[in-house]
C-alpha positions as CSV (number, residue, x, y, z in Angstrom):
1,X,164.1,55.4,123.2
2,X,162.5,58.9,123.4
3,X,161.6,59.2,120.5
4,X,160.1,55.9,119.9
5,X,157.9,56.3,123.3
6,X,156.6,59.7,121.1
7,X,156.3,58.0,118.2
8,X,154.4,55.4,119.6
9,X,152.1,57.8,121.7
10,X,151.3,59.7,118.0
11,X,149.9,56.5,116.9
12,X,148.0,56.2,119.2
13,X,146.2,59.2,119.6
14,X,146.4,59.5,115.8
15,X,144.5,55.9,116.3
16,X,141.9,57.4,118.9
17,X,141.2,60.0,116.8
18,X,140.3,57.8,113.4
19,X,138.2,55.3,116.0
20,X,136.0,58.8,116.8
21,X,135.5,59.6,113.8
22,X,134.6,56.2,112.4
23,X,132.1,55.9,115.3
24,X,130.7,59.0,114.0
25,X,129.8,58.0,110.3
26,X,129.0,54.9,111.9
27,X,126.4,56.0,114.3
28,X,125.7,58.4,111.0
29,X,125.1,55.6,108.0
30,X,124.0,53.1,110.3
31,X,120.9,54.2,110.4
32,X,119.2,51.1,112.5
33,X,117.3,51.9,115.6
34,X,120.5,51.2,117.4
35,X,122.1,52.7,120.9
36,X,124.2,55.8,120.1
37,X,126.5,55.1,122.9
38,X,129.8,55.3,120.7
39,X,128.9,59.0,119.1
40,X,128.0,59.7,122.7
41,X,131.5,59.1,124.3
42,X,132.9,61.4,121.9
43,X,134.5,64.5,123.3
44,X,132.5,66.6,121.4
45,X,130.3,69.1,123.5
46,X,128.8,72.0,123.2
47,X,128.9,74.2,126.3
48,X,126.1,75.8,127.8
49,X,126.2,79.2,129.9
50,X,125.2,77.4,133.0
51,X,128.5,74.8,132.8
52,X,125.8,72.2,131.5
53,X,127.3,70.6,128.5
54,X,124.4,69.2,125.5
55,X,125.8,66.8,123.1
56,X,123.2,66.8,119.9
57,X,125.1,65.3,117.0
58,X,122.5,65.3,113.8
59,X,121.4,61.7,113.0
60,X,121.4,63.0,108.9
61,X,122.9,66.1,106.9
62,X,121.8,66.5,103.9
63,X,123.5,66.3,100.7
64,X,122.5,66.4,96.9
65,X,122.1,62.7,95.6
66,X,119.0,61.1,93.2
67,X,116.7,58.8,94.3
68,X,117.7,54.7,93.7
69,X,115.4,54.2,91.2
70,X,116.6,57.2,89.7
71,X,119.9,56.1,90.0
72,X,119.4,53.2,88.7
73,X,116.7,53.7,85.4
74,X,120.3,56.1,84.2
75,X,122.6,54.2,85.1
76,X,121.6,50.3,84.5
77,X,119.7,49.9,81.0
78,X,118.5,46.7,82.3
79,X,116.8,48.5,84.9
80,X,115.3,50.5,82.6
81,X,114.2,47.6,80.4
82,X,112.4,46.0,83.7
83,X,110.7,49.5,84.2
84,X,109.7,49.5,80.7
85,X,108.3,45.8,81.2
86,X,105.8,47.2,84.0
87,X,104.6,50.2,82.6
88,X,103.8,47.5,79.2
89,X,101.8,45.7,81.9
90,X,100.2,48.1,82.9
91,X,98.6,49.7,79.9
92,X,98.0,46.0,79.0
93,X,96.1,46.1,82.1
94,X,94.3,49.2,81.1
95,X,93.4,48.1,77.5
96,X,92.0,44.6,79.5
97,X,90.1,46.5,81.2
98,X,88.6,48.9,78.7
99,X,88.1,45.8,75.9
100,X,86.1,44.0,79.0
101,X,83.7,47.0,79.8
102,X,83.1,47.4,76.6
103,X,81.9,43.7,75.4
104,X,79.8,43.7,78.5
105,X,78.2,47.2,78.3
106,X,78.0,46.7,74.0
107,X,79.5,49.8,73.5
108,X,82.5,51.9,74.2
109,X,82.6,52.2,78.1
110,X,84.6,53.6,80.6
111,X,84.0,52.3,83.6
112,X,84.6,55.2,86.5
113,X,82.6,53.8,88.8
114,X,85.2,52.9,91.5
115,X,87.1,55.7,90.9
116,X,84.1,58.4,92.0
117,X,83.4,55.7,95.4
118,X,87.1,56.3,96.0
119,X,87.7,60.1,95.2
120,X,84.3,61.6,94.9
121,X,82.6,64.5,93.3
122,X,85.0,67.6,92.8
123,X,83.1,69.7,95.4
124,X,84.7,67.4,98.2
125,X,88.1,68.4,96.9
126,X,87.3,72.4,97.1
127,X,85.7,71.6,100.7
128,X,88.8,70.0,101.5
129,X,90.9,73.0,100.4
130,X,88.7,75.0,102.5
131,X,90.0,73.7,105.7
132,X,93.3,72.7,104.6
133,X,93.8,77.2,104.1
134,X,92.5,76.6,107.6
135,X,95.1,74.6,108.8
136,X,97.5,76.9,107.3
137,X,97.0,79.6,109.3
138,X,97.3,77.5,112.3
139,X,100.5,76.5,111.0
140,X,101.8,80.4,110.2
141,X,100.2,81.2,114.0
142,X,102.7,78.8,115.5
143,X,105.5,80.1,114.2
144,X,104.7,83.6,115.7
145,X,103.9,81.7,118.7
146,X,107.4,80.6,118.8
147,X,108.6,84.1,118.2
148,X,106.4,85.1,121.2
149,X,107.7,82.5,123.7
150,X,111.6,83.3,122.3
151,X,111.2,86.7,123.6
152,X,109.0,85.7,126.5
153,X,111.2,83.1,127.9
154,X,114.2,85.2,129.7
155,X,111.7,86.6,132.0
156,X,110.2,83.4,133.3
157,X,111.9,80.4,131.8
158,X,109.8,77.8,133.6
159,X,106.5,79.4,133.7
160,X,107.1,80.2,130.4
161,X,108.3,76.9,128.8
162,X,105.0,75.3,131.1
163,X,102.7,77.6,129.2
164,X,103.4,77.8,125.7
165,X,103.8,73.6,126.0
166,X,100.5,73.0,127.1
167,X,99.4,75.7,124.6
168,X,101.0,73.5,121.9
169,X,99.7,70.3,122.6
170,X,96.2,71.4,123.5
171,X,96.4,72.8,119.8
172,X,97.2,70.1,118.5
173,X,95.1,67.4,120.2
174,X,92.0,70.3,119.3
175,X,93.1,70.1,115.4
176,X,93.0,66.2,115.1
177,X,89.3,66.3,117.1
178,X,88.6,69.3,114.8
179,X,89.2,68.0,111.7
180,X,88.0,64.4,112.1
181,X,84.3,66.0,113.2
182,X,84.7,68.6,109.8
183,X,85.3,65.0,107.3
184,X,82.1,63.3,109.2
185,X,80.2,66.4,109.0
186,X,80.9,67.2,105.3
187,X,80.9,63.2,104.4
188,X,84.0,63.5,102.2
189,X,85.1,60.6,100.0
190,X,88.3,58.6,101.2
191,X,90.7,60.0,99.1
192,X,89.9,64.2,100.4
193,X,89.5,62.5,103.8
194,X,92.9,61.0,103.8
195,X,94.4,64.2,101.9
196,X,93.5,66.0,105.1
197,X,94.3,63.6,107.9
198,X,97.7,62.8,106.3
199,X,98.1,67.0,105.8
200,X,97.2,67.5,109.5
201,X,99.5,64.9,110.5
202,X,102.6,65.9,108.1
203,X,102.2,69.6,109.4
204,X,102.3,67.9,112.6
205,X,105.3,66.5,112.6
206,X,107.3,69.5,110.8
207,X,105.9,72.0,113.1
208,X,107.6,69.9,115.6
209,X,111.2,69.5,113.9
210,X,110.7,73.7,113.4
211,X,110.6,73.8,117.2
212,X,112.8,71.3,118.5
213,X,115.8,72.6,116.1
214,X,115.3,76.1,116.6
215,X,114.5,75.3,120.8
216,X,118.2,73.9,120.5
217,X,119.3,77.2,119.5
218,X,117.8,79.1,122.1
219,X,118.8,76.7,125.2
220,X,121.8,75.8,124.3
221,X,123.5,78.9,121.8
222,X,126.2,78.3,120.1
223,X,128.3,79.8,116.9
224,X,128.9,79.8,113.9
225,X,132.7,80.0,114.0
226,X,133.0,77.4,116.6
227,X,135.3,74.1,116.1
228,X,133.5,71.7,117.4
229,X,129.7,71.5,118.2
230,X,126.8,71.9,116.0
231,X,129.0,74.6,113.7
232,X,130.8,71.4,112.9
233,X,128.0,68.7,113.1
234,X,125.6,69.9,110.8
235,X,127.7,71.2,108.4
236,X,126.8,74.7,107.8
237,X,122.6,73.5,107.3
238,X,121.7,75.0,111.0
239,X,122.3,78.6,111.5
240,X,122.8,79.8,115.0
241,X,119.8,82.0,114.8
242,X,116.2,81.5,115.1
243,X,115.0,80.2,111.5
244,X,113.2,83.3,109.3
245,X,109.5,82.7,108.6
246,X,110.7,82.9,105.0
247,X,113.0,79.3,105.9
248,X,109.9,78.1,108.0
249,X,107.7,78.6,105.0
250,X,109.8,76.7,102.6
251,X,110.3,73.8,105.0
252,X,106.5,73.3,105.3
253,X,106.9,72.2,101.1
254,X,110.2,70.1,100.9
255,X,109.9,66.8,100.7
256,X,111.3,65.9,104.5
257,X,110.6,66.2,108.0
258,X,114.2,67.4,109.3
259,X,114.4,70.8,110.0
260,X,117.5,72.8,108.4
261,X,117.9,76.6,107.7
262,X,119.9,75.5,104.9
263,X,119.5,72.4,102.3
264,X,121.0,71.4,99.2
265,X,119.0,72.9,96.3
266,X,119.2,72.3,92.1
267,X,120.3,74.9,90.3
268,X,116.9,75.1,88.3
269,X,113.3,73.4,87.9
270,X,113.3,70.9,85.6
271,X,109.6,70.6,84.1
272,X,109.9,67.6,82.3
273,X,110.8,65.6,85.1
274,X,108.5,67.4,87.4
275,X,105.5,66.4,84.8
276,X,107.4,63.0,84.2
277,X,106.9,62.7,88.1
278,X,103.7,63.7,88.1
279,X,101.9,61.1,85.5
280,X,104.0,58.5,86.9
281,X,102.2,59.4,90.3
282,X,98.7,59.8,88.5
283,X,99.1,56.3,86.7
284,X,100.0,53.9,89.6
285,X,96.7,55.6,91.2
286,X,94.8,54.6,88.4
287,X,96.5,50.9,87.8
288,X,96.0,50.4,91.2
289,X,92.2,51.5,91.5
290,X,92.0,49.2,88.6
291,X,92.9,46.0,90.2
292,X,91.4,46.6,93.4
293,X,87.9,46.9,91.3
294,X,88.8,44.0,88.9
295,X,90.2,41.7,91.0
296,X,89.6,42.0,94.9
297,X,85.8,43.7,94.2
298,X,84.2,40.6,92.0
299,X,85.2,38.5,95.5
300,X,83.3,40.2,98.0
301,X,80.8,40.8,95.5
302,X,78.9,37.2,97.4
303,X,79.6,38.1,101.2
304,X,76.1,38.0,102.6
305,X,75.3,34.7,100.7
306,X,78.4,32.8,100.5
307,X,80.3,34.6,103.4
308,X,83.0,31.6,103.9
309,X,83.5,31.3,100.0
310,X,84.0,35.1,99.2
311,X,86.2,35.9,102.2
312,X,88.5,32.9,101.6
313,X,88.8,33.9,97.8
314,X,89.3,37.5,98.7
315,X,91.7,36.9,101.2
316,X,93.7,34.6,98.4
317,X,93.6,37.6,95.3
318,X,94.8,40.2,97.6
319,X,97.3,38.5,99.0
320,X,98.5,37.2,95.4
321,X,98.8,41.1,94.8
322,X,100.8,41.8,98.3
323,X,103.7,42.5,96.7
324,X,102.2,44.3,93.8
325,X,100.8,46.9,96.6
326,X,103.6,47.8,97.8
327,X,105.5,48.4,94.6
328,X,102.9,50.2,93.6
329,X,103.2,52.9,97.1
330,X,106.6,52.9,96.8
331,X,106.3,54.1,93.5
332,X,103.2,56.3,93.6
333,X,104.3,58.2,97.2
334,X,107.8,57.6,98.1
335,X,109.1,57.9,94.3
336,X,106.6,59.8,92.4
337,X,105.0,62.1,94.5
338,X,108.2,63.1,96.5
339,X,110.1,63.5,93.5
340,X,107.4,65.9,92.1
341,X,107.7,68.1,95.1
342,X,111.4,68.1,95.4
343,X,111.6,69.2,91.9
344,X,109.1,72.5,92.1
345,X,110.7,73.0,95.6
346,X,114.5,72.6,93.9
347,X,115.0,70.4,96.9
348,X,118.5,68.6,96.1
349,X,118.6,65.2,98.8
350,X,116.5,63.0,96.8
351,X,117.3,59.7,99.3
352,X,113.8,58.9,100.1
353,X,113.9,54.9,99.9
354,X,116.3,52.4,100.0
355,X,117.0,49.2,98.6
356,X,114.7,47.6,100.6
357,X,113.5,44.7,98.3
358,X,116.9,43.4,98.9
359,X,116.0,42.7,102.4
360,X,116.6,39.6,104.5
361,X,114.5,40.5,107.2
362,X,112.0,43.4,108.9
363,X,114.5,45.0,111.0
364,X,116.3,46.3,107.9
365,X,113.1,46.6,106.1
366,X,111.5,48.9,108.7
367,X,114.8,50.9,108.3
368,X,115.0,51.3,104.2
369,X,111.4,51.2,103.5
370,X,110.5,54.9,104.6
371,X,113.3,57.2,105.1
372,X,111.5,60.5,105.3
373,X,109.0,59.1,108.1
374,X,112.2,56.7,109.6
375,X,114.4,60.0,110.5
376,X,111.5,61.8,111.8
377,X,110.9,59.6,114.4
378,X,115.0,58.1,114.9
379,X,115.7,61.7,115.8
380,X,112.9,62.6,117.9
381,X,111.5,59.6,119.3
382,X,113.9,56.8,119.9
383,X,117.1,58.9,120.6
384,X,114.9,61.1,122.8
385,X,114.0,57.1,124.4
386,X,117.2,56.0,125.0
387,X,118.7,59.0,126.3
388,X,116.0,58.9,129.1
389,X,115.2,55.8,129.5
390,X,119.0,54.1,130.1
391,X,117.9,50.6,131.7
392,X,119.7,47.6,130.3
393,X,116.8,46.0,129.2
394,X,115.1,49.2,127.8
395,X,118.0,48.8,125.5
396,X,117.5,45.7,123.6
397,X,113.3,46.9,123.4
398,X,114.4,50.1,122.4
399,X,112.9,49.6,118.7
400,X,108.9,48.8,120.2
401,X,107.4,52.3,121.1
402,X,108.8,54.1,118.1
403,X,107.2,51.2,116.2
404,X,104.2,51.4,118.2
405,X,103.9,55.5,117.7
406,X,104.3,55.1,113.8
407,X,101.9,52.1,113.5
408,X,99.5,54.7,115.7
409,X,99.8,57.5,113.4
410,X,99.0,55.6,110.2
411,X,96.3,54.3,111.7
412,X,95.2,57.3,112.6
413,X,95.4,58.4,109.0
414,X,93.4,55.5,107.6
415,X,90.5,55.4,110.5
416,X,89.9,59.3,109.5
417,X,90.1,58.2,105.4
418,X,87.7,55.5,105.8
419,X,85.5,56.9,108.9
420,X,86.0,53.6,110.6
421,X,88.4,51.9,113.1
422,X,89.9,48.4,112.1
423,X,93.3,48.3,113.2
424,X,94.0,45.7,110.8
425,X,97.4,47.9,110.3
426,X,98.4,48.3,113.6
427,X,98.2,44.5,114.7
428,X,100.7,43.5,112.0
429,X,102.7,46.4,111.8
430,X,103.3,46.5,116.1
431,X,101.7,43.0,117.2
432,X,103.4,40.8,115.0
433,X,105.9,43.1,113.5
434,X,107.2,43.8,116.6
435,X,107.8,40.2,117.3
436,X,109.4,39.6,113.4
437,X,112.2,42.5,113.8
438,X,113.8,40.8,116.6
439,X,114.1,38.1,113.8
440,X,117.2,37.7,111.8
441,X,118.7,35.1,109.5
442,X,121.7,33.6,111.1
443,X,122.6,30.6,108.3
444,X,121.4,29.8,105.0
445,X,121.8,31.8,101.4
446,X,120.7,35.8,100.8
447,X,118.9,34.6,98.2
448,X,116.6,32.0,100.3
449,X,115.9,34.6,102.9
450,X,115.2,37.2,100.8
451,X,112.2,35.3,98.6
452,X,111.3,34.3,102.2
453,X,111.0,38.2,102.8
454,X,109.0,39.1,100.2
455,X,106.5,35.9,100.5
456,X,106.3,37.3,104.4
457,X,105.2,41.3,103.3
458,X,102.9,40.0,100.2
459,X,100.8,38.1,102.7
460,X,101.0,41.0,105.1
461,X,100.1,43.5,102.8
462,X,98.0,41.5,101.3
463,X,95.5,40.7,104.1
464,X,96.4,44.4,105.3
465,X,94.3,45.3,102.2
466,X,91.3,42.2,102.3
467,X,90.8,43.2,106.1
468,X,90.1,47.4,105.2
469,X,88.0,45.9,101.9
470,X,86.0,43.9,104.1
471,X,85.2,45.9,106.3
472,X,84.1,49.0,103.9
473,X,81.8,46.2,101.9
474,X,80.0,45.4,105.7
475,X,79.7,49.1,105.9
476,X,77.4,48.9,103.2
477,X,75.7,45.9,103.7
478,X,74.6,46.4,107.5
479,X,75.4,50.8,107.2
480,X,75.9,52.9,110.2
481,X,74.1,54.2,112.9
482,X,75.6,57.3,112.4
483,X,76.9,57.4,116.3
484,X,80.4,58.3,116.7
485,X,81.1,54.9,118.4
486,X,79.9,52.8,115.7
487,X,82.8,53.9,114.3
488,X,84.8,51.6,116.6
489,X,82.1,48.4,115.7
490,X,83.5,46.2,113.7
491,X,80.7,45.5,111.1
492,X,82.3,42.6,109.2
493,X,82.7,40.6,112.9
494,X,78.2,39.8,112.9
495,X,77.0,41.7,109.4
496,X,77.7,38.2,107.3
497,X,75.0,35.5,108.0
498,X,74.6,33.4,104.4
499,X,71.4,34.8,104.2
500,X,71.6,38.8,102.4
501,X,71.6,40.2,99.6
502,X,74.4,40.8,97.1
503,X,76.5,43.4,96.1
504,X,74.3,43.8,92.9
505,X,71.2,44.6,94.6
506,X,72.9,47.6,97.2
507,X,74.5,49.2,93.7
C-alpha cells in the first residue's frame, strides 16, 4: 500500500510537470492575442535582489527554418508549377502592356510615366539618404544614451529612470515632427516619402526591443548558469549582460523586431538567392505599378465630369484586384524583401508569414498575416496590457488597442508617403476589423468559409486602395493650399461636381 500511494504521487507530479510544460509551448505556438494566464502560474521565477520575483517568459525564440513559400516552391512541385503560372502572367502582363503603348504611340514605347509620379527623379532618393544618415546617428546616440543611464541609474534610480524616459520619448515625438516637415519641405515623391516614414518608424520600434530587453537585464539580473529563469527561457539568445554596440548594430539590419544578443545565422551568403530575392522584390513593384496605371487609372480618368460613373467603376476594378494586392505585398515585402535582407545579414529564422490564405476568419488572419510586426507588438503591447490591466472584461477586449496602435502606425506611414490624411486604412483595419475578429465560423465546411474569407479581404483591400487613389486624383484636380491642415481636408468629399475638366487636360 506504500508503495502504491508513492507510485501514485509520481504520477502525478510527473503529470503536473508535463501539464507545465505543455502550457508553455502552448502559450509559445499559440501565438493568438490570447491571456497568458497558464504560462503565468508556472513556478518559474526569476528572483530579484529586493525579494520581488519578475516572471518574463519570451513569447518567440528563434530558430533556423525557411520561409513557407520557400518551403513549399522545394518541396511541392506543384507549388512550384502555380508559382511558375504567375510569374507567365505576369510577363504576359508586361508584353500587354508594352504591345498596347506601342500601337497607340506608333512606335516602340515605354511607358514610365507612372512609375516617375510614383518614385520620382533620382535626386529625391539621394535627399532621402541624406536624412536617413541622419536618423542614424540618432539611432547610434541612443544606444550611448542607454550606456549613460546604465551607469547613471544606481545613484538615483527614480530620478534617473524619470529623466532619460522623458528624454526618450521627447526624441522620438521630435523625429516623427522632424521628418514629416523635411518630406513636405523637400516635396519628395511617395515612394522616398514612405522609405523614410516606414525607416523612422522601423528604427522606432527596434530601438525600443534594444531597451526593453537589455532594461530586463539591468532590473532584474540574472545568470547565465541558472536553472530556471531567462538562462532557460530564451535559450541561450539573451546574454546576461548589456548587449555590445557591435550586437545593437547588427540588430538594426536583421529582418525582425525582437531583440536577442544571439540569433540563428547561415553558415554563408548565398548570392544567388539574395539576387533571386531581389528581382523577385523589383518585379511585383513593377507588375503592380502596372495594373494600378492600366486598370484602376483609365477609371478615374472622368471624375470631374462623370463623378458617379468613374467612382463606381473604380471602386468595382480595384476591388476585382483585392486579392491580387495583397499577394502581390506579401510577396514583394514580407517574402522578397525580408528574404533579401536575411540573406546579406545571414539571418537564419526565416518565419516571416504564415499560411494565412488558409484562413477562416480575421482573428487568425491578423495573427499569420504579419509575423515580424505581430511579435513586436504581442510582446510589448498586449502582454504589457493584460498584465496591467487585469479586469474581466478587459480580458475578452484585450485584442482592440493593439489593433488600434498598429492600424495608427500604418497610417502614419501612408499619411507621410502620400502627404495627406484619409484614414481609409484605419476605419477598416480598427472600425470594422475590430468588429470582424470577434467573428468566428462555428458550423459549415473550411472550404465555404475560407472563399468567404478571401471575398471579405479582396473587397477590403480593394476599396483600401480606390479610397487612397481617389483621393490623390482630387489632389490634383482641386490641389492644395499648401497649409499644413489641408492635409487633413478630404479633397475627394466637395472637389467632384460633374462639371471639370479631365484627367487629360491636368497631364
Amino acid at each position: 500500500e506504500f508503495l502504491t500511494r508513492n507510485q501514485s504521487l509520481l504520477l502525478v507530479s510527473m503529470e503536473g510537470e508535463r501539464t507545465g510544460d505543455l502550457l508553455v509551448r502552448r502559450t509559445h505556438l499559440n501565438g493568438a492575442f490570447q491571456s497568458t494566464e497558464e504560462s503565468s502560474n508556472l513556478k518559474e521565477k526569476n528572483d530579484h535582489p529586493d525579494g520581488k520575483t519578475h516572471k518574463r517568459h519570451p513569447f518567440r525564440c528563434f530558430q533556423s527554418q525557411d520561409s513557407l513559400i520557400t518551403t513549399l516552391r522545394h518541396n511541392n512541385p506543384h507549388f512550384e508549377t502555380l508559382v511558375n503560372c504567375g510569374i507567365h502572367i505576369m510577363i504576359t502582363l508586361c508584353v500587354l502592356d508594352i504591345v498596347k503603348n506601342s500601337f497607340d504611340k506608333e512606335r516602340l514605347y515605354l511607358d514610365f510615366d507612372a512609375y516617375f509620379i510614383v518614385f520620382g527623379p533620382f535626386v529625391n532618393y539621394l535627399t532621402a539618404i541624406q536624412f536617413w544618415c541622419v536618423l542614424m546617428v540618432g539611432i547610434v546616440a541612443t544606444y550611448y544614451a542607454f550606456q549613460v543611464w546604465v551607469k547613471l541609474r544606481p545613484l538615483a534610480p527614480r530620478f534617473v529612470d524619470f529623466l532619460f524616459i522623458t528624454l526618450y520619448l521627447i526624441y522620438n515625438i521630435a523625429a516623427h515632427f522632424v521628418i514629416i516637415s523635411y518630406i513636405i519641405k523637400h516635396n519628395l515623391a511617395p515612394a522616398p516619402a514612405l522609405f523614410l516614414s516606414v525607416e523612422q518608424t522601423r528604427l522606432t520600434m527596434k530601438t525600443y526591443s534594444f531597451i526593453r530587453e537589455n532594461a530586463y537585464k539591468v532590473l532584474w539580473p540574472w545568470k547565465e548558469t541558472d536553472e530556471t529563469g531567462p538562462a532557460v527561457w530564451y535559450k541561450g539568445q539573451l546574454k546576461p549582460k548589456v548587449g555590445s554596440f557591435g550586437q545593437y548594430f547588427y540588430f538594426l539590419f536583421v529582418p525582425t523586431f525582437l531583440y536577442r544578443d544571439e540569433y540563428p545565422r547561415t553558415p554563408a551568403i548565398r548570392w544567388r538567392y539574395a539576387l533571386q530575392y531581389f528581382l523577385e522584390f523589383v518585379s511585383t513593384i513593377v507588375v503592380t505599378v502596372m495594373v494600378l496605371k492600366n486598370f484602376i487609372r483609365p477609371t478615374l480618368m472622368g471624375l470631374p465630369q462623370a463623378p458617379i460613373k468613374s467612382l463606381v467603376l473604380g471602386c468595382v476594378v480595384s476591388v476585382c484586384f483585392g486579392t491580387f494586392y495583397l499577394f502581390m505585398a506579401n510577396a514583394c515585402l514580407l517574402h522578397a524583401w525580408m528574404n533579401f535582407g536575411a540573406e546579406l545579414t545571414r539571418f537564419g529564422d526565416r518565419r516571416f508569414y504564415e499560411d494565412w490564405w488558409t484562413c477562416i476568419d480575421f482573428q487568425t488572419f491578423y495573427r499569420k498575416w504579419n509575423l515580424v510586426v505581430y511579435d513586436w507588438i504581442h510582446s510589448y503591447i498586449y502582454r504589457d496590457l493584460t498584465s496591467v490591466l487585469k479586469f474581466k472584461w478587459y480580458r475578452k477586449l484585450a485584442a482592440l488597442p493593439p489593433i488600434f496602435i498598429s492600424s495608427v502606425f500604418h497610417e502614419y506611414m501612408i499619411s507621410v508617403g502620400t502627404k495627406y490624411f484619409f484614414p481609409v486604412l484605419t476605419f477598416q483595419f480598427f472600425c470594422l476589423g475590430g468588429i470582424v475578429y470577434f467573428v468566428r465560423p462555428q458550423i459549415g465546411s473550411h472550404r465555404l468559409w475560407n472563399a468567404l474569407f478571401l471575398i471579405g479581404i479582396s473587397i477590403g483591400s480593394g476599396l483600401m486602395i480606390w479610397g487612397y487613389s481617389v483621393e490623390y486624383y482630387a489632389r490634383i484636380f482641386c490641389p492644395s493650399d499648401g497649409t499644413f491642415a489641408d492635409a487633413f481636408n478630404p479633397h475627394s468629399f466637395f472637389c467632384f461636381h460633374g462639371d471639370g475638366p479631365t484627367l487629360t487636360d491636368h497631364v
